[in-house]
CHARMM-style PDB file with segment names, atoms N, HN, CA, C and O in Angstrom:
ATOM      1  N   UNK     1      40.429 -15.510 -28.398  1.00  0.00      PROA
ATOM      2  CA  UNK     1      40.117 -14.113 -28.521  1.00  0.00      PROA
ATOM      3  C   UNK     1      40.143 -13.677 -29.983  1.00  0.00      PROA
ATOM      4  O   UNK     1      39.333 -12.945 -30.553  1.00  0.00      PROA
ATOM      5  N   UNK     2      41.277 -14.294 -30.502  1.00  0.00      PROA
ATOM      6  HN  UNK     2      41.935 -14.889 -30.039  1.00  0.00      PROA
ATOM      7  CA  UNK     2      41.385 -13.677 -31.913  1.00  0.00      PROA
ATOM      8  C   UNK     2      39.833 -14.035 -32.897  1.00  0.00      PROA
ATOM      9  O   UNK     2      39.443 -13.223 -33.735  1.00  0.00      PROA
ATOM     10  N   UNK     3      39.053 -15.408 -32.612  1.00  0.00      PROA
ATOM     11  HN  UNK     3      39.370 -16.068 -31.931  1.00  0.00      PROA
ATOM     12  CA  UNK     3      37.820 -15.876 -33.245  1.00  0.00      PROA
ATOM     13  C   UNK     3      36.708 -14.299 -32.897  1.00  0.00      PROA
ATOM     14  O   UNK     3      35.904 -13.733 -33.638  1.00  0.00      PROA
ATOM     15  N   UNK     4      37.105 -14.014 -31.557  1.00  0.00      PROA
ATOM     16  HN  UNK     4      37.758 -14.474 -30.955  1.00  0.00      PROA
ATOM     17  CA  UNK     4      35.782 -13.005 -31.676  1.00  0.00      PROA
ATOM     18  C   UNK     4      36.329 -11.624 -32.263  1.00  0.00      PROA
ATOM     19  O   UNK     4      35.659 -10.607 -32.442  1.00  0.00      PROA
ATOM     20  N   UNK     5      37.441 -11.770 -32.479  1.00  0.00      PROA
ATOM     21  HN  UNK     5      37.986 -12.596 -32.334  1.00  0.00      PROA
ATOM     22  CA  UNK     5      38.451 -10.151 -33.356  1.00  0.00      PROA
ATOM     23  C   UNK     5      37.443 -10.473 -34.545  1.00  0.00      PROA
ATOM     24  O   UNK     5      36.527  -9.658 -34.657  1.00  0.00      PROA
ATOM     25  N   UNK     6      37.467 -11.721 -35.615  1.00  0.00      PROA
ATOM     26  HN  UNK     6      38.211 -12.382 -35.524  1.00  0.00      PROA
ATOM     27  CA  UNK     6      37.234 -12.311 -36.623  1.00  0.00      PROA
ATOM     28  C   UNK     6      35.975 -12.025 -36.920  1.00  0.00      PROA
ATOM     29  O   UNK     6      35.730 -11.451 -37.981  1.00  0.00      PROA
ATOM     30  N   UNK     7      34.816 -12.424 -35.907  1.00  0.00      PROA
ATOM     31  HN  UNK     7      35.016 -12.891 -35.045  1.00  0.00      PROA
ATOM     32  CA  UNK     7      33.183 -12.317 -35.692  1.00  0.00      PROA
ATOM     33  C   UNK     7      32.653 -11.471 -35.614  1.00  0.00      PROA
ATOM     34  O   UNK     7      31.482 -11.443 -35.993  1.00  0.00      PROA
ATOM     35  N   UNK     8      33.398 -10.161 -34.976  1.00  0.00      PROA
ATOM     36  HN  UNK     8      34.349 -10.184 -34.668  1.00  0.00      PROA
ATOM     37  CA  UNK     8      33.037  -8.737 -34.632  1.00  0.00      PROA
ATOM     38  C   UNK     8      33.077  -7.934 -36.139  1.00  0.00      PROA
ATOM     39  O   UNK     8      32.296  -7.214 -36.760  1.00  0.00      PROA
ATOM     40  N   UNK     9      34.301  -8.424 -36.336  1.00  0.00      PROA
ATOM     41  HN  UNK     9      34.935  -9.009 -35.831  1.00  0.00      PROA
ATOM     42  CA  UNK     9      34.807  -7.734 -37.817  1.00  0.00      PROA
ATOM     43  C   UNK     9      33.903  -8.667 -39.007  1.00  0.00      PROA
ATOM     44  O   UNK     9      34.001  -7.935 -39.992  1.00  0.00      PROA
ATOM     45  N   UNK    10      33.293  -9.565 -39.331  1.00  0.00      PROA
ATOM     46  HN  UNK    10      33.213 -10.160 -38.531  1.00  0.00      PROA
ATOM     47  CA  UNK    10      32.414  -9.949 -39.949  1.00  0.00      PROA
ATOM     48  C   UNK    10      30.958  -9.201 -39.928  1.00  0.00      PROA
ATOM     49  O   UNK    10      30.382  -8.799 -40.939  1.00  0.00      PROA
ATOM     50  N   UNK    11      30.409  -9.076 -38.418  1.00  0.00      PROA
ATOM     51  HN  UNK    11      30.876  -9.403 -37.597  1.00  0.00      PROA
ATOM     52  CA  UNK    11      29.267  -8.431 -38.179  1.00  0.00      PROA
ATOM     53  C   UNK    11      29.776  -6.927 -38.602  1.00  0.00      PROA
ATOM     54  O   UNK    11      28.891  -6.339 -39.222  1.00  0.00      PROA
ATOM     55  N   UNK    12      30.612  -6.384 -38.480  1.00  0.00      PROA
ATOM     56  HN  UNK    12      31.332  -6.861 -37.976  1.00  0.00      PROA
ATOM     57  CA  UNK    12      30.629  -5.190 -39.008  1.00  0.00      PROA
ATOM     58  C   UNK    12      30.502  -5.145 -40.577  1.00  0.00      PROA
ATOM     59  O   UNK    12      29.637  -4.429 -41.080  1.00  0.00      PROA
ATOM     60  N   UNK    13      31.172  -5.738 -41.194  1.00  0.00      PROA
ATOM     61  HN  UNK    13      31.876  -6.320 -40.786  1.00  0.00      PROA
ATOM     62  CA  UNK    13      30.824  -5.696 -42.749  1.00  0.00      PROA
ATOM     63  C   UNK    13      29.800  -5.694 -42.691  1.00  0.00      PROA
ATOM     64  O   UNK    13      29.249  -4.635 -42.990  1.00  0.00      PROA
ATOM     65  N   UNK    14      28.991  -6.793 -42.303  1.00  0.00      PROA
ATOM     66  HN  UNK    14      29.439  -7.653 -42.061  1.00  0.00      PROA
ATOM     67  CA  UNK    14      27.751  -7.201 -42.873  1.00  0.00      PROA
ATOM     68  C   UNK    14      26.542  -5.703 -42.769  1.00  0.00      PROA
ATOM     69  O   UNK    14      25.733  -5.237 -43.571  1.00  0.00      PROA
ATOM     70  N   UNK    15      27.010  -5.276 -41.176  1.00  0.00      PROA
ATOM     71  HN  UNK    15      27.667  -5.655 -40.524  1.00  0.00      PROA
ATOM     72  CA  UNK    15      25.945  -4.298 -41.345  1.00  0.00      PROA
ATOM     73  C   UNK    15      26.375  -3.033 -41.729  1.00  0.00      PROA
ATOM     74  O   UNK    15      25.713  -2.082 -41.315  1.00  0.00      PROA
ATOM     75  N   UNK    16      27.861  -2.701 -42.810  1.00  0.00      PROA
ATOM     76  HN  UNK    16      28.399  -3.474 -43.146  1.00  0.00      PROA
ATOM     77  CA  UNK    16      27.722  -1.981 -43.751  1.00  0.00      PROA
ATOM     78  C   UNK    16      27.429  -2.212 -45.077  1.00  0.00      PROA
ATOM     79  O   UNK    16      27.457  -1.217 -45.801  1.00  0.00      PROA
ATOM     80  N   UNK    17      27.265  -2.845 -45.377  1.00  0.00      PROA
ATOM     81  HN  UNK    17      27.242  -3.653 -44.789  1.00  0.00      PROA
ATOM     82  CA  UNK    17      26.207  -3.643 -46.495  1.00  0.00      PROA
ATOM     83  C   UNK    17      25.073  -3.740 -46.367  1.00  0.00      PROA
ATOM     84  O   UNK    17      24.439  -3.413 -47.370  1.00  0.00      PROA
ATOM     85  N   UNK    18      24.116  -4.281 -44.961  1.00  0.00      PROA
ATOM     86  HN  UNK    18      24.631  -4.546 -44.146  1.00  0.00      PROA
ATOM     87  CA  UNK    18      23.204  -3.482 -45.040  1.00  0.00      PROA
ATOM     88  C   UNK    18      22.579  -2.262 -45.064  1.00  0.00      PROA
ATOM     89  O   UNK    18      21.437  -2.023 -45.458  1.00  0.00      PROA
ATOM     90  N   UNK    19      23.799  -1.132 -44.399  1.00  0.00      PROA
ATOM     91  HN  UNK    19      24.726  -1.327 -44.079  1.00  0.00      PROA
ATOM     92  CA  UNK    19      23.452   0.484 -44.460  1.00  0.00      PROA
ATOM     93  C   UNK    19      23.715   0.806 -46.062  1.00  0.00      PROA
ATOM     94  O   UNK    19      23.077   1.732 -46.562  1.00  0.00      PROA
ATOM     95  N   UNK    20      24.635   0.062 -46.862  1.00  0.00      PROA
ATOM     96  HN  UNK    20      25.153  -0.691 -46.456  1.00  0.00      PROA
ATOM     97  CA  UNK    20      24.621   0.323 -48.036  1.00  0.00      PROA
ATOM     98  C   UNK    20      23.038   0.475 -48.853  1.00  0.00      PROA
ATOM     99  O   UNK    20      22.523   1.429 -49.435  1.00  0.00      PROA
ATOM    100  N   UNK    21      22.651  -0.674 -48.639  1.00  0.00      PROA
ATOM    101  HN  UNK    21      23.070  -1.449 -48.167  1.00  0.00      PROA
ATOM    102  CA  UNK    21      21.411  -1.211 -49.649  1.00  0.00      PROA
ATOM    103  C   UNK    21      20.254  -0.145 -48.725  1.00  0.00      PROA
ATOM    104  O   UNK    21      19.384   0.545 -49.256  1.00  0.00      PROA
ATOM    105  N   UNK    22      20.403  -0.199 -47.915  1.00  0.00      PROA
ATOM    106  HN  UNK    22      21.109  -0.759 -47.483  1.00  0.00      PROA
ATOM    107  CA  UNK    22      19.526   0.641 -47.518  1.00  0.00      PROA
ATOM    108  C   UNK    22      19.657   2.649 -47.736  1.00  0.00      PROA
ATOM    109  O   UNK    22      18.840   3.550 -47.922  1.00  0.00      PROA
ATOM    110  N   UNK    23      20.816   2.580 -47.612  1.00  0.00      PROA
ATOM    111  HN  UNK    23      21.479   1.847 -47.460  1.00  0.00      PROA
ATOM    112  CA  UNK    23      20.659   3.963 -48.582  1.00  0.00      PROA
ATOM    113  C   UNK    23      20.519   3.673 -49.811  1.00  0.00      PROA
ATOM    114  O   UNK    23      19.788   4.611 -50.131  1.00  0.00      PROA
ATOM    115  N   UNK    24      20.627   3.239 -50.499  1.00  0.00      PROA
ATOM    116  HN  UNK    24      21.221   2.478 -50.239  1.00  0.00      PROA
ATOM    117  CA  UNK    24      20.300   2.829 -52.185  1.00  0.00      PROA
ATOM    118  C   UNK    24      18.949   2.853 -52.263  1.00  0.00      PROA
ATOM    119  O   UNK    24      18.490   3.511 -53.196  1.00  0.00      PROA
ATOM    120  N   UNK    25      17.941   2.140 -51.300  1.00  0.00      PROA
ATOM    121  HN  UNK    25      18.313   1.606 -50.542  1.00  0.00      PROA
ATOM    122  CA  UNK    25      16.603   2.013 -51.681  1.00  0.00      PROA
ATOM    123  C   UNK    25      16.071   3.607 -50.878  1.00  0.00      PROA
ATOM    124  O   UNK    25      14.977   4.040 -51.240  1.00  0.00      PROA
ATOM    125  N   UNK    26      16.866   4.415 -49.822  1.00  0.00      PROA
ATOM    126  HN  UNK    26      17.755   4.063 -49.529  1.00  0.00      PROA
ATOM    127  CA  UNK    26      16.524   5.209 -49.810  1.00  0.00      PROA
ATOM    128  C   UNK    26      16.357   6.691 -50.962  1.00  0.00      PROA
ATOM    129  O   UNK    26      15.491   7.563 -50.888  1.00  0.00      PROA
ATOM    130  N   UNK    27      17.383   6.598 -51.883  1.00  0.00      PROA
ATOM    131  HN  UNK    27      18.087   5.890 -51.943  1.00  0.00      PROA
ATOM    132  CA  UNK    27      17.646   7.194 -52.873  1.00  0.00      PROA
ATOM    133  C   UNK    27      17.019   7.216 -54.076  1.00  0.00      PROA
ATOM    134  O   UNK    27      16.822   8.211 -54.775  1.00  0.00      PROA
ATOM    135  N   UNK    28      16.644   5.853 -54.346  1.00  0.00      PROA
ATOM    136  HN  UNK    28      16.804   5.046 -53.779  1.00  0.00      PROA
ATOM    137  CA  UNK    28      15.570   5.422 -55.420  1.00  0.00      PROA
ATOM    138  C   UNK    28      13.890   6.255 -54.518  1.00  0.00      PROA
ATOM    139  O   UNK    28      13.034   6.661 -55.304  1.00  0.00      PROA
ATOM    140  N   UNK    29      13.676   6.377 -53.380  1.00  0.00      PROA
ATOM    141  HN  UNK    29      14.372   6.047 -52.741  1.00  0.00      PROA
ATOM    142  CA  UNK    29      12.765   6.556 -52.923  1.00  0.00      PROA
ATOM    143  C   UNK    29      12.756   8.090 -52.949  1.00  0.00      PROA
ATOM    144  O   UNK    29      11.619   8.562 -52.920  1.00  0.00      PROA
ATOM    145  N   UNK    30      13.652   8.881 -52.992  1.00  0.00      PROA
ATOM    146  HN  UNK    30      14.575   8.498 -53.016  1.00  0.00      PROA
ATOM    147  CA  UNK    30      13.705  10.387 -52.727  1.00  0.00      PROA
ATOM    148  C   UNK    30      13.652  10.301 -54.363  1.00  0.00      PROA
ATOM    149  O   UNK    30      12.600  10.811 -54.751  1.00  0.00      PROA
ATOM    150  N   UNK    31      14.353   9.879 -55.303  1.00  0.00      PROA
ATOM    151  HN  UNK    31      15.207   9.465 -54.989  1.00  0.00      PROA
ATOM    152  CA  UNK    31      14.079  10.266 -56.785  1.00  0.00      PROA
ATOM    153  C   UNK    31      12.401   9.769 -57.413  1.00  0.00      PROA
ATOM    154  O   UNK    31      11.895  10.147 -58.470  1.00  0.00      PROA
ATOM    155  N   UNK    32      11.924   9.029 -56.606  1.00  0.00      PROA
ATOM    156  HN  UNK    32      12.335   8.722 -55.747  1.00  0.00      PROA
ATOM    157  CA  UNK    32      10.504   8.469 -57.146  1.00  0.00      PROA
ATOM    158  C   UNK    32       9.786   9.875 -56.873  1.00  0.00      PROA
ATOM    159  O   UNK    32       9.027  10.364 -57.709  1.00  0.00      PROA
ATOM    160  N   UNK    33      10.116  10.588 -55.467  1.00  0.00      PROA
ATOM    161  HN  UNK    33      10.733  10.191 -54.788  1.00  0.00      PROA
ATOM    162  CA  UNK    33       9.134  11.619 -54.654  1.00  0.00      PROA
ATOM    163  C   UNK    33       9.288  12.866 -55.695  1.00  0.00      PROA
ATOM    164  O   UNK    33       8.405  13.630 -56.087  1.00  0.00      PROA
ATOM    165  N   UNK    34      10.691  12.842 -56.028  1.00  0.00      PROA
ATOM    166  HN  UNK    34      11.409  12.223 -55.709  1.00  0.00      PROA
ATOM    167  CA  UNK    34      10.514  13.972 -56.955  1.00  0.00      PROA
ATOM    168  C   UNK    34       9.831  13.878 -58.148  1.00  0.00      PROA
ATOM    169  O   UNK    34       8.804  14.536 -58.311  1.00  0.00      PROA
ATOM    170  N   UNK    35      10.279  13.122 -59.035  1.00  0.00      PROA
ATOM    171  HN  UNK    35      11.114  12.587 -58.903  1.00  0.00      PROA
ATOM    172  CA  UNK    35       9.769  12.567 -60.275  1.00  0.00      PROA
ATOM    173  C   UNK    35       7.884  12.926 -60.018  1.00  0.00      PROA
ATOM    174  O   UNK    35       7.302  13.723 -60.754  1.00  0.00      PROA
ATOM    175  N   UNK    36       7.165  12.178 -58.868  1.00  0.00      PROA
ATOM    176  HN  UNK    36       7.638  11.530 -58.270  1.00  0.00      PROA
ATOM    177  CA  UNK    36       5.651  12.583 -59.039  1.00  0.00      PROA
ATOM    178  C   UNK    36       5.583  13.865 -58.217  1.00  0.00      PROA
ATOM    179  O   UNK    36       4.429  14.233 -57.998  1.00  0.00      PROA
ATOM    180  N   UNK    37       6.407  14.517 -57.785  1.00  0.00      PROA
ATOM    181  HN  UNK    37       7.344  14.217 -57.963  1.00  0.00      PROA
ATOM    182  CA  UNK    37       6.273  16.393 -57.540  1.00  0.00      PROA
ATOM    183  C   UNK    37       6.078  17.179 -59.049  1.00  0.00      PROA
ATOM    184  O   UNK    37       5.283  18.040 -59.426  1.00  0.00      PROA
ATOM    185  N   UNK    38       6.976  16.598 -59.591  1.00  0.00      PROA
ATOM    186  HN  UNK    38       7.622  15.898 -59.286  1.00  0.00      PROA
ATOM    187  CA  UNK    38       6.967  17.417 -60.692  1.00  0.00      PROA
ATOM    188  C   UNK    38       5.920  17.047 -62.075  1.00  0.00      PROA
ATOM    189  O   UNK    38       5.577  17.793 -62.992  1.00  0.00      PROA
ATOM    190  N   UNK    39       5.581  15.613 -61.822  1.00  0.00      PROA
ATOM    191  HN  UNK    39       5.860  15.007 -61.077  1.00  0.00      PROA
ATOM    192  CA  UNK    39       4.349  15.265 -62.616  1.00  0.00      PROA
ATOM    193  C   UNK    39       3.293  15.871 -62.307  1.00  0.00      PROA
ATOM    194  O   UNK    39       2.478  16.086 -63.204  1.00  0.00      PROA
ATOM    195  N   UNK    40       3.044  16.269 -61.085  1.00  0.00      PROA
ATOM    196  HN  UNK    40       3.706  16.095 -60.356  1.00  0.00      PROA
ATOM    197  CA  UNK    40       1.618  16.345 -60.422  1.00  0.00      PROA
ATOM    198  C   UNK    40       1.813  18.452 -60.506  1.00  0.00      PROA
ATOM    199  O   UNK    40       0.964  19.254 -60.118  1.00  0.00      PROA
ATOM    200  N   UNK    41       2.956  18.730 -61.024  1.00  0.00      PROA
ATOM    201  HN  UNK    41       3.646  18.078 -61.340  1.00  0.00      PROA
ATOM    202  CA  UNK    41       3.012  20.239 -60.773  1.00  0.00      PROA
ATOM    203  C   UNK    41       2.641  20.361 -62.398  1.00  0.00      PROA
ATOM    204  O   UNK    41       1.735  21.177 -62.570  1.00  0.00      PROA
ATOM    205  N   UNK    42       3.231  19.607 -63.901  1.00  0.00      PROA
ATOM    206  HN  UNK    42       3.967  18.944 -63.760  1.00  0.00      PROA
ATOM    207  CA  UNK    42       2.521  19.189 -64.969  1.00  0.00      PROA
ATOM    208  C   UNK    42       1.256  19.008 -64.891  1.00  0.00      PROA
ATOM    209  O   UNK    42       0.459  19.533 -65.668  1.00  0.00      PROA
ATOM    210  N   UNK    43       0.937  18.237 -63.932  1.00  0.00      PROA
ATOM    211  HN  UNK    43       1.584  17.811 -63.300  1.00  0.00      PROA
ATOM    212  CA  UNK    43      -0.411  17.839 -64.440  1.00  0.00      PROA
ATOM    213  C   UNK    43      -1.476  19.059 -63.781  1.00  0.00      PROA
ATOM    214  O   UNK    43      -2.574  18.955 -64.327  1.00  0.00      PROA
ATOM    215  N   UNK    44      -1.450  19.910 -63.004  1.00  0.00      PROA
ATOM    216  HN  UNK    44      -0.557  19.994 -62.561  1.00  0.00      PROA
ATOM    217  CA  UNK    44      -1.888  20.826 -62.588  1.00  0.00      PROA
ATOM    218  C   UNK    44      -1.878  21.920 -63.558  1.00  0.00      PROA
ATOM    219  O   UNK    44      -2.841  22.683 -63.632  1.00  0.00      PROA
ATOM    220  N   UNK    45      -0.840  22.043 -64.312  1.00  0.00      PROA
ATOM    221  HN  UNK    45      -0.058  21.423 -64.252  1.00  0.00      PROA
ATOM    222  CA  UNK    45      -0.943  23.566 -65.040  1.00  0.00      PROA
ATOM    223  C   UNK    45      -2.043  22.822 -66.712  1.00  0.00      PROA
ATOM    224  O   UNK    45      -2.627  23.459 -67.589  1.00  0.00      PROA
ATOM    225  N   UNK    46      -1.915  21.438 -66.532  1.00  0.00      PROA
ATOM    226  HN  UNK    46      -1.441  20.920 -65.820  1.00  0.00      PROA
ATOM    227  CA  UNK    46      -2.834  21.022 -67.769  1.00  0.00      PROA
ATOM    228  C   UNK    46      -3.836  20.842 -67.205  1.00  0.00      PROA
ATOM    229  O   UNK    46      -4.565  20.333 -68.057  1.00  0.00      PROA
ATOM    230  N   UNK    47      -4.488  20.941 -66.111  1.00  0.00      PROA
ATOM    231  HN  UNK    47      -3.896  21.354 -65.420  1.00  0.00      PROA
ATOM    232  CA  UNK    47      -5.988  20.905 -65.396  1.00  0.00      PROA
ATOM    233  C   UNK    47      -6.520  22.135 -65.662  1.00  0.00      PROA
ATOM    234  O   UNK    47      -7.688  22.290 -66.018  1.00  0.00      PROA
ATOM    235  N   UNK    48      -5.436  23.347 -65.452  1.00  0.00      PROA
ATOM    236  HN  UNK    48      -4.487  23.221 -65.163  1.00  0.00      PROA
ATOM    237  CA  UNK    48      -6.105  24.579 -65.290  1.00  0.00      PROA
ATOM    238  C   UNK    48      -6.585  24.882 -66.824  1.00  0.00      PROA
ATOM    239  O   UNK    48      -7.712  25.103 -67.267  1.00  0.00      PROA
ATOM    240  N   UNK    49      -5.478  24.821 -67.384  1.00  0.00      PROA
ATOM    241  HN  UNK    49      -4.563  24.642 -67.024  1.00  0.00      PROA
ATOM    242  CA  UNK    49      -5.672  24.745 -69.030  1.00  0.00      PROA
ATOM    243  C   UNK    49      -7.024  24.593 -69.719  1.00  0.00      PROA
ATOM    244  O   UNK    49      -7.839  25.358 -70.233  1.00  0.00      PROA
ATOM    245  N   UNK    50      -6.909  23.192 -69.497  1.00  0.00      PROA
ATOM    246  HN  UNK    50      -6.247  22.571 -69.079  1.00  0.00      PROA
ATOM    247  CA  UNK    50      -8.325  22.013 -69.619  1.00  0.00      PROA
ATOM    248  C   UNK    50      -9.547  22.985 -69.153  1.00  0.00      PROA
ATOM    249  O   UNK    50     -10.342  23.355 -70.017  1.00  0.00      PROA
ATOM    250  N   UNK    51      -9.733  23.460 -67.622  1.00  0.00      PROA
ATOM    251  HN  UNK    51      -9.087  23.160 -66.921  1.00  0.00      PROA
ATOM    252  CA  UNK    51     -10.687  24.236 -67.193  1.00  0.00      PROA
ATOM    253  C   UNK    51     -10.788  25.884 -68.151  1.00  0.00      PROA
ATOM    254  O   UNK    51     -11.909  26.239 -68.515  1.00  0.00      PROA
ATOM    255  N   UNK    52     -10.102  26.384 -68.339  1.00  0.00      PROA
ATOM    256  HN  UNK    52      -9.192  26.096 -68.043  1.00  0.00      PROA
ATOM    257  CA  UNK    52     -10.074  27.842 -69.020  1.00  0.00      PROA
ATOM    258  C   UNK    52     -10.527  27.052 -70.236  1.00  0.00      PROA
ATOM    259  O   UNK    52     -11.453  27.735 -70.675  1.00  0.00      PROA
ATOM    260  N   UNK    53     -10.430  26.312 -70.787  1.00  0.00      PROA
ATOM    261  HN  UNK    53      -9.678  25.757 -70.430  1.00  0.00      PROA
ATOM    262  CA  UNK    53     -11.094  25.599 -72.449  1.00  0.00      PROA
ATOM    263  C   UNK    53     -12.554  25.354 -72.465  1.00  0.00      PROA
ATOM    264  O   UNK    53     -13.335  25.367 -73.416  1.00  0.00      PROA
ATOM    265  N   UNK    54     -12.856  25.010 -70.553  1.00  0.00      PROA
ATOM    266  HN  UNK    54     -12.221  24.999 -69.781  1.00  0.00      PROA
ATOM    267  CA  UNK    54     -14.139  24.531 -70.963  1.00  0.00      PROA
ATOM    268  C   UNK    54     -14.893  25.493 -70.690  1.00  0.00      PROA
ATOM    269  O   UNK    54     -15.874  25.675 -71.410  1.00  0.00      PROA
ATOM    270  N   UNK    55     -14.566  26.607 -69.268  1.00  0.00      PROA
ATOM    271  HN  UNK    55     -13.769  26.459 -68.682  1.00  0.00      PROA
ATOM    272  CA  UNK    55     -14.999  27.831 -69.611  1.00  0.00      PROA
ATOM    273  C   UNK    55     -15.732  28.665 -70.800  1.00  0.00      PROA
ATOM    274  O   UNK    55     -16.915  28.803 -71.111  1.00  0.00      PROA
ATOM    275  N   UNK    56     -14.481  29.173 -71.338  1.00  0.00      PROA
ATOM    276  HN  UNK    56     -13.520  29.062 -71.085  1.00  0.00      PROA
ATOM    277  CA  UNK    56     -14.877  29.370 -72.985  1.00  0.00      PROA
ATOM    278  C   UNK    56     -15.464  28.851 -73.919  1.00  0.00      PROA
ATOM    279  O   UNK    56     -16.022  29.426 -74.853  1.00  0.00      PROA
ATOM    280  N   UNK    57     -15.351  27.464 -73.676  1.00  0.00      PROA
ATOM    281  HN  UNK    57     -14.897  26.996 -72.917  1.00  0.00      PROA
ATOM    282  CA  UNK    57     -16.489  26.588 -74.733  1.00  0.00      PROA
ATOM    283  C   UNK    57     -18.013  26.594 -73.878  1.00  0.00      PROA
ATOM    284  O   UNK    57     -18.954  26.327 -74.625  1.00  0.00      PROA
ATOM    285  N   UNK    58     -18.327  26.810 -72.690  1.00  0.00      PROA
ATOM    286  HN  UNK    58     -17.562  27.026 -72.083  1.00  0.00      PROA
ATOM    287  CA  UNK    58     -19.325  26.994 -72.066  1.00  0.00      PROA
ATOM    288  C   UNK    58     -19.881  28.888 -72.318  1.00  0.00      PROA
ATOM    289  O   UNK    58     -21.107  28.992 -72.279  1.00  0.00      PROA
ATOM    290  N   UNK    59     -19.461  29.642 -72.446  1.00  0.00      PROA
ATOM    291  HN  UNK    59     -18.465  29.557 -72.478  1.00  0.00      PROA
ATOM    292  CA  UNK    59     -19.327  30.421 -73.165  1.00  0.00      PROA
ATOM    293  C   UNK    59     -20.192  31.030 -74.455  1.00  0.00      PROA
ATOM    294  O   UNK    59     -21.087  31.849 -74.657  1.00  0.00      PROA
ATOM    295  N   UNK    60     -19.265  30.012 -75.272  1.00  0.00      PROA
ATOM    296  HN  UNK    60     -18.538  29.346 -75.109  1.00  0.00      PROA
ATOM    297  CA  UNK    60     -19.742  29.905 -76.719  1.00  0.00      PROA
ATOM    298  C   UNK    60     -21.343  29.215 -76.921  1.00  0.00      PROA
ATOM    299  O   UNK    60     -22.316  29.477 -77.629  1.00  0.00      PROA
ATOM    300  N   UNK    61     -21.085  28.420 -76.109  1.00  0.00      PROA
ATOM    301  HN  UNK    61     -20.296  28.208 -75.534  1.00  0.00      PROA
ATOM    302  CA  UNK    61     -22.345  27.567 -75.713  1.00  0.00      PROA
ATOM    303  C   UNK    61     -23.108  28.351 -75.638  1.00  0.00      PROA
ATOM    304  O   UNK    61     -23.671  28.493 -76.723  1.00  0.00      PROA
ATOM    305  N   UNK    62     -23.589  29.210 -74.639  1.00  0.00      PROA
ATOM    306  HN  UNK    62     -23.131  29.094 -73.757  1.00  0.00      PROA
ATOM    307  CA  UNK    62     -24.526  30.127 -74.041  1.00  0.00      PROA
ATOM    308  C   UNK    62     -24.887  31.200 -75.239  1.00  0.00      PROA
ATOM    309  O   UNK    62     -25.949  31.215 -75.863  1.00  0.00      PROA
ATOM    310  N   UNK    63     -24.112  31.824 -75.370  1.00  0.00      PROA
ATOM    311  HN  UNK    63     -23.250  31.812 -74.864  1.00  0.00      PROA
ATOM    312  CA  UNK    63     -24.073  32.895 -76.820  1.00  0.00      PROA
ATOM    313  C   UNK    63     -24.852  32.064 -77.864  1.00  0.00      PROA
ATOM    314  O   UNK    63     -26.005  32.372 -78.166  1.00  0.00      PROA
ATOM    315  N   UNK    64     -24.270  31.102 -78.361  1.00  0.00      PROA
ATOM    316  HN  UNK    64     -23.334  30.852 -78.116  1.00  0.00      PROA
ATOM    317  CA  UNK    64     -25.079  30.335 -79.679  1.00  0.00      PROA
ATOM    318  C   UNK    64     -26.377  29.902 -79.291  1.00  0.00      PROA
ATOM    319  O   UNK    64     -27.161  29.710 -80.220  1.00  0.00      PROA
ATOM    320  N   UNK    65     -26.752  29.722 -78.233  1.00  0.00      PROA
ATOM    321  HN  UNK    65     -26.115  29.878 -77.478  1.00  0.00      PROA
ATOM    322  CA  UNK    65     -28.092  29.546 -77.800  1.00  0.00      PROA
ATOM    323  C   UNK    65     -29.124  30.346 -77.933  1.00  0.00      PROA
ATOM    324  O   UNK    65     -30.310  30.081 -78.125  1.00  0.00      PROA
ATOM    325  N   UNK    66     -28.373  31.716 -77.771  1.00  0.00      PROA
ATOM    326  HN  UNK    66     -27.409  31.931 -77.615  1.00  0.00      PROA
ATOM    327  CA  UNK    66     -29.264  32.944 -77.013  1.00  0.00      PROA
ATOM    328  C   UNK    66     -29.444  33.457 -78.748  1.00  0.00      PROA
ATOM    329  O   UNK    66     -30.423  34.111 -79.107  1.00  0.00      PROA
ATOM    330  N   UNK    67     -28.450  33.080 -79.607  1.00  0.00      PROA
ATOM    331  HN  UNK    67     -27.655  32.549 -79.315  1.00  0.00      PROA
ATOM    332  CA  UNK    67     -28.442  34.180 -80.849  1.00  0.00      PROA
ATOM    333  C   UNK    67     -29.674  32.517 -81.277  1.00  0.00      PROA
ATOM    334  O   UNK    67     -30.741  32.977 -81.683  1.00  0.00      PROA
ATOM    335  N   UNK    68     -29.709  31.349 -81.268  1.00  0.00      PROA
ATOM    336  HN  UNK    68     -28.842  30.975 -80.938  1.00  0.00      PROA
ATOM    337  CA  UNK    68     -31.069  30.297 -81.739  1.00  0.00      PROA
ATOM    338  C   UNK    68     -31.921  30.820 -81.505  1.00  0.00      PROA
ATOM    339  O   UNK    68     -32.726  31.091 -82.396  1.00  0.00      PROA
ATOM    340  N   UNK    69     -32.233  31.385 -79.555  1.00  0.00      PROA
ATOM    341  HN  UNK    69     -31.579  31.165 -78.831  1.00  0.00      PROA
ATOM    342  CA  UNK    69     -33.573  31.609 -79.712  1.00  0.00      PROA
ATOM    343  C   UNK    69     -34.108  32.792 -80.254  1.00  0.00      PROA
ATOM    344  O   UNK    69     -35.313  32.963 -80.439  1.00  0.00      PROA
ATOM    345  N   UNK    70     -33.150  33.679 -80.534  1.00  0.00      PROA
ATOM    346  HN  UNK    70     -32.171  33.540 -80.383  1.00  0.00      PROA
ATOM    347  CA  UNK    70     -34.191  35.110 -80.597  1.00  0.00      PROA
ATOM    348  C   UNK    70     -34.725  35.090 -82.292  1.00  0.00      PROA
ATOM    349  O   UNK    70     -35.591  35.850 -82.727  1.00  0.00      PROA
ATOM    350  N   UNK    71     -33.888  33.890 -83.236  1.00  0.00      PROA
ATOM    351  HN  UNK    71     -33.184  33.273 -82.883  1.00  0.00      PROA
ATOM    352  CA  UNK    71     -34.507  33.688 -84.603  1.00  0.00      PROA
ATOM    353  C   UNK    71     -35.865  32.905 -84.396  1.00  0.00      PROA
ATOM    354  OT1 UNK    71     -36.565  32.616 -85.366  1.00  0.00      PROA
TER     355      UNK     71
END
């Protein structure tokens, strides 16, 4: 009896060591999700940016055209 006291209590370590590693890779996985939330919330306010630039340079465009042709 005492061998399966021994075996039981082995299988238990083992599969808190695996719940270990497995929250670990869960954690690395919730910090990856944030990390590209907040890239992709960066990279959005430099899209809009980018767009209001080309706006205005489309803009300028049109104007310098219109003041070519009427010379």
């Amino acid at each position: 009896m005492f061998w399966l006291y021994m075996a039981l209590e082995d299988i238990v370590i083992e599969v808190g060591r695996l719940g270990n590693w497995i929250q670990a890779v869960g954690l690395v996985v919730i910090l990856w999700v944030v990390v590209q939330a907040v890239t992709m919330f960066f990279n959005r306010r430099r899209r809009m940016l980018l767009r209001d630039i080309d706006e205005r340079l489309e803009r300028v465009e049109k104007k310098l055209d219109r003041t070519l042709r009427k010379k």
